[in-house]
C-alpha positions in Angstrom: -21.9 -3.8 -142.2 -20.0 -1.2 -144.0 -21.0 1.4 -146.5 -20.7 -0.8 -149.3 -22.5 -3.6 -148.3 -25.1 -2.3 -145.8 -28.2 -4.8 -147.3 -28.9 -6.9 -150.1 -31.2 -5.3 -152.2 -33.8 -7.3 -153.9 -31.8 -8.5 -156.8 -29.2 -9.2 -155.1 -31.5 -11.5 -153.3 -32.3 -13.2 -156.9 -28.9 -13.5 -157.2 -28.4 -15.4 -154.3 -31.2 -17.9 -153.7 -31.3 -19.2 -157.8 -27.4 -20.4 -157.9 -27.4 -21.5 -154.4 -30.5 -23.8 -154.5 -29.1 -25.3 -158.4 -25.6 -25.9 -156.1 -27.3 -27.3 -153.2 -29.3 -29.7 -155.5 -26.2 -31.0 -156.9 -23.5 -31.1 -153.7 -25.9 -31.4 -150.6 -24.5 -33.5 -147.9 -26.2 -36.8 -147.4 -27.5 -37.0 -144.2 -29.8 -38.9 -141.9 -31.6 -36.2 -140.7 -32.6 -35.2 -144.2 -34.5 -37.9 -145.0 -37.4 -36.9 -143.9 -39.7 -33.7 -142.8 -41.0 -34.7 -139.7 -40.6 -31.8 -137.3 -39.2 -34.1 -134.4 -36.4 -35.6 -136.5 -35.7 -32.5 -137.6 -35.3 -30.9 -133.7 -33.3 -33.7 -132.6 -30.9 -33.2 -135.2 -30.7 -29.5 -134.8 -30.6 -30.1 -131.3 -27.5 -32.9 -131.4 -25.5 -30.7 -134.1 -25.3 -27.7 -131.4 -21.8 -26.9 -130.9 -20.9 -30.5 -132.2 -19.6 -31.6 -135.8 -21.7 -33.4 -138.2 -19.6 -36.4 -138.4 -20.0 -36.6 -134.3 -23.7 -37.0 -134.6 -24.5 -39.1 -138.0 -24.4 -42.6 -136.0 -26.0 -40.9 -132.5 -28.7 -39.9 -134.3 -29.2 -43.3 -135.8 -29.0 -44.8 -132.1 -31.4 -42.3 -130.9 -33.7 -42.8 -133.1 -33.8 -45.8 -133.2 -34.7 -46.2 -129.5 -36.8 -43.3 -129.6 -38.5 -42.9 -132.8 -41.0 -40.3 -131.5 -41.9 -38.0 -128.7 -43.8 -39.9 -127.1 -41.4 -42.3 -126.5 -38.9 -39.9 -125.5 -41.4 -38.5 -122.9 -41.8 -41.7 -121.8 -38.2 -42.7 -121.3 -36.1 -42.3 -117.9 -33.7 -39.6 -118.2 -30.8 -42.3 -117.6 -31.9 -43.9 -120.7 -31.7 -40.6 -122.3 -28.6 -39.5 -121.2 -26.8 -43.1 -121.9 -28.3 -42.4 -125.6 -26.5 -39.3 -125.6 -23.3 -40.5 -125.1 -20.4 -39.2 -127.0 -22.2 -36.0 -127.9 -21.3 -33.9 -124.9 -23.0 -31.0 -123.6 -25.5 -33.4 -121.3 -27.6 -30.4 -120.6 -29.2 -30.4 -124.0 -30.2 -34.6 -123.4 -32.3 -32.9 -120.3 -33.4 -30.3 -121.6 -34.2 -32.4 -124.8 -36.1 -34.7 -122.7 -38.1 -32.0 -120.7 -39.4 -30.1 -123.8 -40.5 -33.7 -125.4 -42.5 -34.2 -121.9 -43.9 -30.5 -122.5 -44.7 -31.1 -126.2 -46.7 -34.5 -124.8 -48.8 -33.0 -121.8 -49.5 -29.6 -123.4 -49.5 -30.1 -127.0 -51.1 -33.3 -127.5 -47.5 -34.4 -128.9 -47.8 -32.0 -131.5 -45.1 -29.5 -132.1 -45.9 -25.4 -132.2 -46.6 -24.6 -135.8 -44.5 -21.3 -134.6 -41.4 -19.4 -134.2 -42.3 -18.5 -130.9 -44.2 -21.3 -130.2 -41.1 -23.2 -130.5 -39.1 -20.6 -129.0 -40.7 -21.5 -125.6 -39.8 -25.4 -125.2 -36.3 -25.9 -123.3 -32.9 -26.0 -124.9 -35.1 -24.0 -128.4 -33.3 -21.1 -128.8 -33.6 -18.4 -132.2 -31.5 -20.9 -134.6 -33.0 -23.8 -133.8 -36.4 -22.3 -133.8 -35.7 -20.9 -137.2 -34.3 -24.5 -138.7 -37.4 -26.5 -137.5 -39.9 -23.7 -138.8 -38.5 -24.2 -142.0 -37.0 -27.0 -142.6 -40.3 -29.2 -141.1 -43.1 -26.4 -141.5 -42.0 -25.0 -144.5 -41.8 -21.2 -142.9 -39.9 -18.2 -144.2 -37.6 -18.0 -140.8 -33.8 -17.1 -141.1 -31.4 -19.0 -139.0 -27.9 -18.5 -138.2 -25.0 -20.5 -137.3 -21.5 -21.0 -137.4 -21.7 -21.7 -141.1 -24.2 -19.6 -142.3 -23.0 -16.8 -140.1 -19.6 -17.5 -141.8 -21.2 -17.3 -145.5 -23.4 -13.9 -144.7 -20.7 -12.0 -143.3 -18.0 -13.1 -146.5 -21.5 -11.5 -148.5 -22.1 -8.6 -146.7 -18.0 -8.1 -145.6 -19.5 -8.4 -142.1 -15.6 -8.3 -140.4 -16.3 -8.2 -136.4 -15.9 -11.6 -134.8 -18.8 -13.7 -133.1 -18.3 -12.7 -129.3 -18.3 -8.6 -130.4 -21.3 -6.9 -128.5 -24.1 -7.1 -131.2 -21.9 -8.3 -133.6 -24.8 -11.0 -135.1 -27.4 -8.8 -134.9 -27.0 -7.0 -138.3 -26.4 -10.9 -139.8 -29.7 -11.9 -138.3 -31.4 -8.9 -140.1 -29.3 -9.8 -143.0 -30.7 -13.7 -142.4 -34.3 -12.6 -142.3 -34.7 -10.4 -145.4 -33.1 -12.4 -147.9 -34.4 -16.0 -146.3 -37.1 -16.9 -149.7 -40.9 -17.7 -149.0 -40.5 -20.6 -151.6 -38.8 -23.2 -149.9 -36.7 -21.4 -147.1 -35.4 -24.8 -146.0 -33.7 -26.1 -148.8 -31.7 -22.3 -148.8 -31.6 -22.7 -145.4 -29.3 -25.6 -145.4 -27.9 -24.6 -148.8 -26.6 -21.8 -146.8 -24.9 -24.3 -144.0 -23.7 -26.7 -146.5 -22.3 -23.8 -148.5 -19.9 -22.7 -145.3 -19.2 -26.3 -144.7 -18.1 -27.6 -148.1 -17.0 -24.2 -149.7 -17.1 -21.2 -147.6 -14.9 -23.0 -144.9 -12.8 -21.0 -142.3 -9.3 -21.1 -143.6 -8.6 -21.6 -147.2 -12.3 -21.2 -148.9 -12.8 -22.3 -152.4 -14.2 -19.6 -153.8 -13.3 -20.4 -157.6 -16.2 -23.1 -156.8 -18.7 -20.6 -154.7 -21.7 -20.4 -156.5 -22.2 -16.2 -155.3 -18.6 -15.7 -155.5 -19.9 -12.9 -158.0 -22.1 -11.3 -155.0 -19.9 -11.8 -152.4 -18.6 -8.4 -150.9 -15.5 -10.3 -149.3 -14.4 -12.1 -152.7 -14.7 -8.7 -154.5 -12.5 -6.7 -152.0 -9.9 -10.0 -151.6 -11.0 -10.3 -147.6 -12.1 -13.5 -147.4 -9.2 -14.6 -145.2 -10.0 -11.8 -142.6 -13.7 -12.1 -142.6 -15.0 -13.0 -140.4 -13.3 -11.7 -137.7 -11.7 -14.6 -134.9 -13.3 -14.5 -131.8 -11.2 -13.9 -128.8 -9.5 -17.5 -127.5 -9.7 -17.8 -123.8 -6.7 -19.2 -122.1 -6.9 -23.1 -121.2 -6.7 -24.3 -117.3 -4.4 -26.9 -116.4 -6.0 -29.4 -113.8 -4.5 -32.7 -112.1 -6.5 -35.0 -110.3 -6.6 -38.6 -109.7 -9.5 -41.4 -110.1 -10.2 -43.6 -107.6 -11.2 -47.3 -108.7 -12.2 -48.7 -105.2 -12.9 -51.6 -105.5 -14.7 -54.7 -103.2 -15.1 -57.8 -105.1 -16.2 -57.8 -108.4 -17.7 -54.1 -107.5 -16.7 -50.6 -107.8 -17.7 -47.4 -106.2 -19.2 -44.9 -108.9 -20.7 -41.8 -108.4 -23.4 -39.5 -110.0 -22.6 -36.2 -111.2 -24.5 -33.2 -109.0 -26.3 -30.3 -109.7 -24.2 -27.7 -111.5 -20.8 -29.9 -112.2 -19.3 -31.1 -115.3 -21.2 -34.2 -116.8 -24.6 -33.3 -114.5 -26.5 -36.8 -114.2 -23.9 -38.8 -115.8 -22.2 -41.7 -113.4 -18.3 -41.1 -113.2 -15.5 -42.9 -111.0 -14.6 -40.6 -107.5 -11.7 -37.9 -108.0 -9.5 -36.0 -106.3 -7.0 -33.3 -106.4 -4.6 -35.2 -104.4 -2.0 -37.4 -106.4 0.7 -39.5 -104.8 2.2 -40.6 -101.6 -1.2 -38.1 -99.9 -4.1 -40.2 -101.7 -4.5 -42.8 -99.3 -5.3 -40.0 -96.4 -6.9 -37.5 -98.8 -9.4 -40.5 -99.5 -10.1 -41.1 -95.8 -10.7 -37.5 -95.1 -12.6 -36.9 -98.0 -16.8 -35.7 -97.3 -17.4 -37.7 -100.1 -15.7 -41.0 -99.9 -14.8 -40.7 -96.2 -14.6 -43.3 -94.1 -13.8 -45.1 -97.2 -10.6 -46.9 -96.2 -8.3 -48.7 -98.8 -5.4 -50.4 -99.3 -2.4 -49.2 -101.0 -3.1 -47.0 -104.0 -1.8 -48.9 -107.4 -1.7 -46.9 -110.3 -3.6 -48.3 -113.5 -3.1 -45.6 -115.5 -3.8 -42.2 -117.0 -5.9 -40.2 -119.3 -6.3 -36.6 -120.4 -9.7 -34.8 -121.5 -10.8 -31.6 -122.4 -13.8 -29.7 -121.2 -14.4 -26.0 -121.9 -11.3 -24.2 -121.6 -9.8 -26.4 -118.8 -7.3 -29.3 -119.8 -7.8 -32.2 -117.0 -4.8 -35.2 -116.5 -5.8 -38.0 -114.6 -3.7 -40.3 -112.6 -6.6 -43.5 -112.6 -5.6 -45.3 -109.2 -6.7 -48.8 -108.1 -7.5 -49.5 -104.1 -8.8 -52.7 -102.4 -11.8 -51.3 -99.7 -11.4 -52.6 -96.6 -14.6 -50.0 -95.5 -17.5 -49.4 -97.3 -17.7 -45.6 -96.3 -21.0 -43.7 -96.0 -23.8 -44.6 -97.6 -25.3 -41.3 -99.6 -27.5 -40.5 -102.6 -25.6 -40.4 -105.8 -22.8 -43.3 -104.3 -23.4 -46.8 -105.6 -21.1 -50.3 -105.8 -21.7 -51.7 -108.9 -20.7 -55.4 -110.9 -18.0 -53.8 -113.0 -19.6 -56.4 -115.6 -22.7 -54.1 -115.3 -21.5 -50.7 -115.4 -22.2 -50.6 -119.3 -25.8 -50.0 -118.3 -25.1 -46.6 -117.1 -25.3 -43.2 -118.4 -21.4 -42.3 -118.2 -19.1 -39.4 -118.7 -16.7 -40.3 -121.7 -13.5 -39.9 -119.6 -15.1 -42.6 -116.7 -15.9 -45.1 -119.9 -12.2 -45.3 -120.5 -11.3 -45.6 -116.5 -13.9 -48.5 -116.6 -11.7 -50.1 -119.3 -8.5 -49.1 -117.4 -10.5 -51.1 -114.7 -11.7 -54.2 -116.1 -7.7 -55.0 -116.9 -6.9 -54.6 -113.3 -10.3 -56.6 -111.7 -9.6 -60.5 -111.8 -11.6 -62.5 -114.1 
């Protein structure tokens, strides 16, 4: 971490966790998921705010728990209720893996959770932060945690400069994390710590004149804050072009459920191509998965863009009349357009639904 700032000494600890717990009193966030101790609001929360803003997950955490108020009901649930829950949230595989470890809590810990670090380290989709924000947040034990924001806030302390995605890079910041997390109440400076890097210690511009260790903070004192930490690496974004196929028999459309290792896994999306254009109507003949479909002209109803990963996807959403069913095949249905709000969708196949229910006839 530099020869400076190599650890925080004890003081220096003192230092830290007495102005940042009287801040945190006075400027904490407001937040659902705060309200209350229980170690499995606690894990769905942590769980939900992976990789996803805070903003994104206030009302889907409501929702959630609303329908599922405890483990045993999310045990209990289909995974399609699950995964239509988790809508908006992205990253489906943590709704699965969400859902396994709740059916792993019921069966073999009497719907108790690990009292643990490594207990909780070895349910699905628990990795070291989220292990480290339960233990302390729910059962009140000294374990550090770091994420984007408290990552930002230790290395600004410690002058920690190399970006996320260097080799090992966290590794001295989750030594940092662990000696100077307190035994007195380590989640309240836990999330002091993450509401510090979100309200104060942000990315570009931080406020230090209102940072609470602006005094201890190696970064302040040298005038780095701006190049600590370091920016990761971005990678380059993929163009794609596809189309959407709305076929369409009646009052029914053909949908289809996301496979085994592709984008949106177990969520129900409309058919896509690569072909756009005048070679749709034979791409969709020939296609393994819709062939024999066969359809009338192709009308266009549309388009859309999305984002996932690095890839940048434009859709061309296409209408057809079927004239032919096509196969019948696992994962294929024809649904009442009028019911298709029942299903566990992608995002970008909610807004073709809408681009379809203007074309269907009432």
């Amino acid at each position: 971490m530099g020869r400076r700032t190599s650890s925080l000494d004890a003081n220096r600890l003192q230092a830290i966790g007495r102005p940042l717990l009287a801040w945190y009193s006075r400027a904490k966030r407001d937040l659902p998921w705060r309200r209350s101790r229980d170690p499995y609001a606690v894990w769905v929360s942590e769980i939900m705010l992976q990789q996803t803003q805070v903003e994104r997950v206030r009302d889907s955490f409501v929702r959630f728990m609303a329908a599922f108020p405890d483990v045993h009901t999310l045990a209990n649930a289909t995974e399609d209720e699950v995964l239509r829950l988790w809508e908006g949230l992205g990253y489906y595989r943590r709704a699965r893996q969400l859902h396994a470890a709740a059916k792993q809590i019921v069966v073999r810990h009497a719907g108790l959770f690990p009292r643990s670090v490594d207990g909780l380290l070895e349910l699905p989709g628990i990795g070291r932060y989220t292990a480290g924000a339960i233990a302390s947040i729910a059962m009140n034990i000294s374990a550090p945690i770091l994420e984007a924001n408290s990552r930002r806030v230790l290395a600004r302390l410690a002058a920690h400069a190399a970006p996320p995605d260097a080799g090992g890079a966290d590794a001295a910041l989750w030594t940092l994390a662990a000696a100077i997390v307190p035994r007195r109440h380590p989640g309240r400076f836990n999330q002091a710590l993450m509401d510090l890097g979100a309200m104060v210690c942000t990315p570009r511009q931080p406020r230090c004149t209102a940072c609470p260790l602006a005094a201890c903070c190696a970064a302040h004192q040298q005038g780095r804050e701006a190049e600590i930490p370091g920016r990761p690496r971005r990678r380059a974004t993929e163009s794609i072009r596809e189309s959407a196929i709305v076929a369409r028999i009646g009052d029914r459309v053909l949908v289809l459920r996301r496979g085994p290792g592709e984008w949106w896994e177990g969520l129900w999306d409309f058919p896509r191509l690569s072909a756009v254009g005048r070679g749709l109507s034979p791409a969709i003949e020939r296609s393994p998965l819709l062939g024999p479909l066969r359809c009338g002209p192709p009308q266009r109803l549309g388009s859309l863009t999305h984002s996932v990963t690095h890839h940048r996807i434009a859709v061309a959403v296409v209408g057809c009349e079927a004239v032919r069913r096509g196969r019948r095949a696992a994962g294929l249905a024809w649904v009442p357009l009028a019911k298709i709000g029942r299903l566990a969708m992608t995002s970008p196949g909610r807004r073709i639904a809408k681009l379809a229910a203007e074309w269907l006839p009432e």
